[in-house]
C-alpha positions in Angstrom: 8.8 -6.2 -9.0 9.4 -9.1 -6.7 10.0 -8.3 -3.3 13.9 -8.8 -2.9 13.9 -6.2 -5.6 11.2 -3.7 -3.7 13.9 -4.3 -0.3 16.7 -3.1 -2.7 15.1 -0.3 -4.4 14.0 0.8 -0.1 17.5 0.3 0.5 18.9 2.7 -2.4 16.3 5.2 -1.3 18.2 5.8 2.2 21.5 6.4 0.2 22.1 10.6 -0.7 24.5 12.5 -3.0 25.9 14.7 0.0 25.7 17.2 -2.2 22.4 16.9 -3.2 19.9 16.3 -1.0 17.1 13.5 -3.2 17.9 9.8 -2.7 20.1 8.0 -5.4 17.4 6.1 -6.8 14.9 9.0 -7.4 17.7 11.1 -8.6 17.9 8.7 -11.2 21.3 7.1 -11.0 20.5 4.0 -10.6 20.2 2.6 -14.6 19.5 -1.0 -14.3 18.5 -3.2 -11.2 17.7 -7.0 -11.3 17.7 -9.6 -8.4 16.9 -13.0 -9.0 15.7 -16.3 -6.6 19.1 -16.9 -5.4 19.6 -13.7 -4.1 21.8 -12.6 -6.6 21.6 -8.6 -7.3 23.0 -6.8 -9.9 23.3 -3.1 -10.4 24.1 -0.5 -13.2 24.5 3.2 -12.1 26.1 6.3 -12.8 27.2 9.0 -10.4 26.4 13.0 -11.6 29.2 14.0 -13.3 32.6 11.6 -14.1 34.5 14.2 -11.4 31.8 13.8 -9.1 33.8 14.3 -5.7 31.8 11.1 -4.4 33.0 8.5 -6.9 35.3 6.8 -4.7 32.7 5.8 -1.8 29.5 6.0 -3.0 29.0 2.9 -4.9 30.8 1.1 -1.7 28.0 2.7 0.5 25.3 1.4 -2.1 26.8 -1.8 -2.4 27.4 -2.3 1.6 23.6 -0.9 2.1 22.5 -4.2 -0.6 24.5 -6.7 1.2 23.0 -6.1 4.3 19.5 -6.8 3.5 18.6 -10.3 4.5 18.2 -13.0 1.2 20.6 -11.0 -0.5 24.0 -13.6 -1.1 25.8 -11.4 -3.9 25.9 -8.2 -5.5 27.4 -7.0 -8.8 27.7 -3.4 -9.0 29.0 -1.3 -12.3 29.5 1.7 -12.2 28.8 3.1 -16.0 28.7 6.4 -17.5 27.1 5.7 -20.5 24.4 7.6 -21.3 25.9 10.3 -18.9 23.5 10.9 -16.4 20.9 14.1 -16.5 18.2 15.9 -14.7 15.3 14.3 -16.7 16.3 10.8 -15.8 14.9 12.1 -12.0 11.8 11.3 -11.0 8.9 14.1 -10.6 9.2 14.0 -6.8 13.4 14.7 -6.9 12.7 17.2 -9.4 10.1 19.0 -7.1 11.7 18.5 -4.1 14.8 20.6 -6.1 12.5 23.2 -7.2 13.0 22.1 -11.2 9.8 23.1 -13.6 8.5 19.8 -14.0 7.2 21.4 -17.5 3.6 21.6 -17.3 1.0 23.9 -16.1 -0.6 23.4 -12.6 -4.1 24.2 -12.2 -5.5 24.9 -8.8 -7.8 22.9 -7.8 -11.5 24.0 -7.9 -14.1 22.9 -5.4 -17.1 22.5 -7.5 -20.6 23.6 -6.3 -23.6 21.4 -5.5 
């Protein structure tokens, strides 16, 4: 990941569904994120549901939050619905931070003895 791309990716991760409280990019609604040498990003997300009460000013906020971060000259944001988004496409951390069975068993730890 080049390092435009890194400050973008930092940058989404300050950005919340007010009505969920796990970062945009984590909750996995960010689909598609490119920046190239120019400075020229472009993003694909999705918002939680079509009706989601946010639609009208979140992908402002992400947008504003990208064209604030130094080398960045342009962003191209689409907001897509296609495939609509779901609770596997978050990462393990958003899905243990919500309290979701991340599907597997967890062993305790076991100190072993010398």
């Amino acid at each position: 990941m080049n390092a435009l791309k890194n400050k973008i990716v930092e940058a989404l991760r300050t950005v919340y569904d007010p009505e969920i409280p796990v970062n945009i990019y984590d909750l996995g609604l960010i689909y598609e994120l490119s920046a190239n040498e120019a400075g020229e990003a472009q993003i694909k997300m999705t918002l939680t549901a079509p009706g989601c009460p946010v639609a009208g000013v979140l992908p402002g906020e992400v947008e504003e939050k990208i064209r604030a971060i130094p080398g960045v000259t342009a962003v191209k944001l689409e907001l897509v619905w296609d495939p609509p988004w779901s609770r596997e496409m978050m990462s393990d951390a958003a899905k243990l931070a919500l309290g979701f069975d991340l599907g597997f068993d967890v062993v305790p730890a076991v100190r072993l003895q010398k």
